[in-house]
C-alpha positions as a Markdown table, in Angstrom:
| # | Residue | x | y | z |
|---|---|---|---|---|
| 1 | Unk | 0.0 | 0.0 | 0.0 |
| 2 | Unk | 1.4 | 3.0 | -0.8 |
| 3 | Unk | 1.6 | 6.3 | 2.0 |
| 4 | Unk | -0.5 | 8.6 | 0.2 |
| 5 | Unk | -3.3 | 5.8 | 0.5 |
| 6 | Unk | -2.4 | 4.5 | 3.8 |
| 7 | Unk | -2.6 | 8.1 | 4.6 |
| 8 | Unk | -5.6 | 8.7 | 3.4 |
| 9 | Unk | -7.3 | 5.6 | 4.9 |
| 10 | Unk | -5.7 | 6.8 | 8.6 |
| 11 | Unk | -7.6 | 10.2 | 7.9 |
| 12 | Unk | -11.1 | 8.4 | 6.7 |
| 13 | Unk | -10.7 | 6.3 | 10.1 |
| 14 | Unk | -9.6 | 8.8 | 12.2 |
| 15 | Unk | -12.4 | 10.9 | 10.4 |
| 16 | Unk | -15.4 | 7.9 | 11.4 |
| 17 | Unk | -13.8 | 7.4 | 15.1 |
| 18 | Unk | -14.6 | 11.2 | 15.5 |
| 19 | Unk | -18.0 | 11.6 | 14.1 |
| 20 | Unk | -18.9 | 8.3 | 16.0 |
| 21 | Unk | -17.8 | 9.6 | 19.0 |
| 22 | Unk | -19.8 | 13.0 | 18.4 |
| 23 | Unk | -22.6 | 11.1 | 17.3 |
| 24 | Unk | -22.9 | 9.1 | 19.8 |
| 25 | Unk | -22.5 | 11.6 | 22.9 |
| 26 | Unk | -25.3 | 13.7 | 21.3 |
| 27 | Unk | -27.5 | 10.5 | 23.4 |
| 28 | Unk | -26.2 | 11.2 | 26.5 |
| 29 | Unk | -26.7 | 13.3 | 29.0 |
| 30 | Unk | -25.5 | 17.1 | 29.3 |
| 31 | Unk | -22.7 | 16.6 | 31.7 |
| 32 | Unk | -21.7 | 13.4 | 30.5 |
| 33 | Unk | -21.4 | 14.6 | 26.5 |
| 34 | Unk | -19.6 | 17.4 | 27.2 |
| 35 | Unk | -16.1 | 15.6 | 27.1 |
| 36 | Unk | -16.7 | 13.7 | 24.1 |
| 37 | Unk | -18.0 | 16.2 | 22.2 |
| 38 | Unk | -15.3 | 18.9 | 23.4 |
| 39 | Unk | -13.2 | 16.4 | 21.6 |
| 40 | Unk | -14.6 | 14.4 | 19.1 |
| 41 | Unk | -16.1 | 17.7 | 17.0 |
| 42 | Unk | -12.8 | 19.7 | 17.2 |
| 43 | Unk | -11.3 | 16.1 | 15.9 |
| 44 | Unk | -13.6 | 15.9 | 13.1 |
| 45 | Unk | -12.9 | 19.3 | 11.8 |
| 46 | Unk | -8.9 | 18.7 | 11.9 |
| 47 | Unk | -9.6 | 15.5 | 10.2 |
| 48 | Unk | -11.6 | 16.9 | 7.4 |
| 49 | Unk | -8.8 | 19.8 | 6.9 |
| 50 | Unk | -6.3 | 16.7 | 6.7 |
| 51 | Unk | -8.5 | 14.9 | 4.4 |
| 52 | Unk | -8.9 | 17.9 | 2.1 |
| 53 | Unk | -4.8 | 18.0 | 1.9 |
| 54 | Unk | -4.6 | 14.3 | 1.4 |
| 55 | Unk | -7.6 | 14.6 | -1.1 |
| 56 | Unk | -5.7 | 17.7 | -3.0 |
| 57 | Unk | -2.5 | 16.7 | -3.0 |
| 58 | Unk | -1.0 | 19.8 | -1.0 |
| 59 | Unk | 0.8 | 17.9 | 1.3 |
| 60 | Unk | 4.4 | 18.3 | -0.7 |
| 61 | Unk | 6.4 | 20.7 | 1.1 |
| 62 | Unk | 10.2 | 20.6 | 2.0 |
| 63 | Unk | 10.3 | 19.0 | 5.5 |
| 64 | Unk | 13.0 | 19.8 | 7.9 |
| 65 | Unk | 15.8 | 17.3 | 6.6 |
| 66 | Unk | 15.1 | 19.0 | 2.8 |
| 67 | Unk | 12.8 | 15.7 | 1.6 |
| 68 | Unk | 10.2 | 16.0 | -0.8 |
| 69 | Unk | 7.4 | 15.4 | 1.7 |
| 70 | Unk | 7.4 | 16.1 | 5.4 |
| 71 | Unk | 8.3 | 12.4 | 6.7 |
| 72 | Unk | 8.6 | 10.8 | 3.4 |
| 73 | Unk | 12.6 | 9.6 | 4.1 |
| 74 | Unk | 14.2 | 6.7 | 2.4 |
| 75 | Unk | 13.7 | 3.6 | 5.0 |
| 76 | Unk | 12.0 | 3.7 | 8.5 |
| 77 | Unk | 15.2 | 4.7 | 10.4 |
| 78 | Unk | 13.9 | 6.9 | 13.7 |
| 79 | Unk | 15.8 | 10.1 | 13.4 |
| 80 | Unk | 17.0 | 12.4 | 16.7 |
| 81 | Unk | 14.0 | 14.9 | 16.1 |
| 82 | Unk | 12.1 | 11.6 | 16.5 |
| 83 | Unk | 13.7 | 10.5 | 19.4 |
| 84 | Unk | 13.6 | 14.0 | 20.7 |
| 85 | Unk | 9.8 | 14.3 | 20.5 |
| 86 | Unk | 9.3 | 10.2 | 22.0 |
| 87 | Unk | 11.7 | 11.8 | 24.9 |
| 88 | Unk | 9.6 | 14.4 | 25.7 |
| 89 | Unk | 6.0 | 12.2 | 25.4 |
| 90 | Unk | 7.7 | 10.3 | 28.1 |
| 91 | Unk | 8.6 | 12.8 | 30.5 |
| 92 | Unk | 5.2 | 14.4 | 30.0 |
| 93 | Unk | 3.5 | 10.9 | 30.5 |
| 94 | Unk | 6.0 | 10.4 | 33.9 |
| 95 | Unk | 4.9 | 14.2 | 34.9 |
| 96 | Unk | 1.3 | 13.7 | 35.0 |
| 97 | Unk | 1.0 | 10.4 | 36.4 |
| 98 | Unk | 3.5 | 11.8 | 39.4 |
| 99 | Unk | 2.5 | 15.4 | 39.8 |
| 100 | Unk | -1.0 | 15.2 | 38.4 |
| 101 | Unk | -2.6 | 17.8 | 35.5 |
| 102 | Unk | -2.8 | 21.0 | 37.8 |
| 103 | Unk | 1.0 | 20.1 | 38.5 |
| 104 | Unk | 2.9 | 18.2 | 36.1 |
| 105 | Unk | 1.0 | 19.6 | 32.7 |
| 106 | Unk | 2.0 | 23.4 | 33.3 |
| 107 | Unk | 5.3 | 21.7 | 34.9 |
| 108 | Unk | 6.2 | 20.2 | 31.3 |
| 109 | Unk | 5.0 | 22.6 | 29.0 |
| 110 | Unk | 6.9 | 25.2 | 30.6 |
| 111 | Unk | 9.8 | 23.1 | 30.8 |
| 112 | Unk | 9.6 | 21.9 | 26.8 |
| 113 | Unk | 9.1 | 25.6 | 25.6 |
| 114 | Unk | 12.3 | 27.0 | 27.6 |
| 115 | Unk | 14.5 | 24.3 | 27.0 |
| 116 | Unk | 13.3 | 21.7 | 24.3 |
| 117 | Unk | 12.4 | 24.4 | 21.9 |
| 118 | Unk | 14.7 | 27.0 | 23.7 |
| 119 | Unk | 12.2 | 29.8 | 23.3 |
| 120 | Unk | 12.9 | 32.9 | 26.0 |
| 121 | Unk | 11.7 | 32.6 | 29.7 |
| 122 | Unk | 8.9 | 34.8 | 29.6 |
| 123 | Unk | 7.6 | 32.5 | 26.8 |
| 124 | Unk | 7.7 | 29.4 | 28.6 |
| 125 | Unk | 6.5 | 31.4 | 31.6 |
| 126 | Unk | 3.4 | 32.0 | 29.8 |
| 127 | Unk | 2.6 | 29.1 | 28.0 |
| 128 | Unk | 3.3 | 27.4 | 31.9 |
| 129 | Unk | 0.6 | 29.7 | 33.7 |
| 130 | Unk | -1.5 | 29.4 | 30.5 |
| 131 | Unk | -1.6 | 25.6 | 30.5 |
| 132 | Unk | -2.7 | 26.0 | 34.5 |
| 133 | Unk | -5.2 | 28.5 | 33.8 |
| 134 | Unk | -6.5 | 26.3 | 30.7 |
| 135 | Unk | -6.5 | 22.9 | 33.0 |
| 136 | Unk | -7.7 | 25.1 | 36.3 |
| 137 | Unk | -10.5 | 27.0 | 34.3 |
| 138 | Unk | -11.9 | 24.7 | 31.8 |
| 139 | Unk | -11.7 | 21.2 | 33.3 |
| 140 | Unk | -12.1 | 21.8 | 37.0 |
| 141 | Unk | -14.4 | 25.2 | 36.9 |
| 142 | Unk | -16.4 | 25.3 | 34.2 |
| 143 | Unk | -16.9 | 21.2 | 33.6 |
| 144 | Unk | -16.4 | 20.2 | 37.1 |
| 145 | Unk | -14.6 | 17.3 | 36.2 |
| 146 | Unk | -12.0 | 15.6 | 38.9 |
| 147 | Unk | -8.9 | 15.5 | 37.4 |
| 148 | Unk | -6.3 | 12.8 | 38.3 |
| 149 | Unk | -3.9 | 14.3 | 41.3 |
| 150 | Unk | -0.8 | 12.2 | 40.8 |
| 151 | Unk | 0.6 | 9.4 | 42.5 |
| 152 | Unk | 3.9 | 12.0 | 44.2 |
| 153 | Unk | 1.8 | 14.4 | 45.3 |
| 154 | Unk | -1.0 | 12.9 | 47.5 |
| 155 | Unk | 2.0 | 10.9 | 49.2 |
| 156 | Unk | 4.5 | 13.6 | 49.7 |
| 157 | Unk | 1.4 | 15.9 | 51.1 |
């Protein structure tokens, strides 16, 4: 199968998973289809963008290592960008399940924006207290929802 189709069939997938999701939360209750539908509609639209640049062919652009098509490389070698980005995942997955959202989201955001994309402090400052003020507002605010604490925290407090 070649990328652009396998490509294309991710999108279409990704694309049904979405609308399913949406569809289906529309049945439940206020409170309860809040969460799938904050993410399953915003989903949907990005996948419809993608499948208009799969569909269109605009995807060809010069990717960061000068190929034809942004991850389009000779063989499947991982490259340090790659390695780079599954670093960071990691530390963000250790960060929230040991300091929790509140804690460990802003935490790593601040810390990828100052030093894993070296941007200045005030920028990673304010993408930190943004993150908090996103996770604070939204989540535990407005949708009331109880967001996981981490396993550090409660022990160490």
């Amino acid at each position: 199968m070649s990328r652009s189709i396998g490509r294309l069939a991710t999108t279409l997938v990704m694309l049904a998973i979405f609308a399913g999701m949406s569809l289906i939360a529309l049945g439940f209750p206020e409170k309860a289809a809040f969460t799938p539908l904050l993410v399953g509609i915003p989903g949907a639209i990005l996948c419809l963008a993608q499948l208009a640049i799969d569909v269109t062919g605009r995807a060809r652009a010069a990717g960061p290592d000068g190929d034809e098509e942004f991850g389009d490389r000779d063989g499947d070698a991982v490259t340090g960008r790659e390695w780079f980005m599954f670093a960071w995942l990691a530390v963000f997955t250790a960060a929230l399940i040991g300091f929790g959202f509140h804690v460990g989201g802003p935490l790593v955001v601040f810390l990828y924006i100052r030093f894993g994309e070296r941007e200045p402090w005030r920028n990673a400052i304010l993408a930190g207290v943004g993150t908090f003020l996103v996770v604070w507002l939204i989540f535990t605010k407005l949708l009331e929802l109880p967001l996981f604490g981490g396993l550090l925290l409660p022990t160490l407090f």
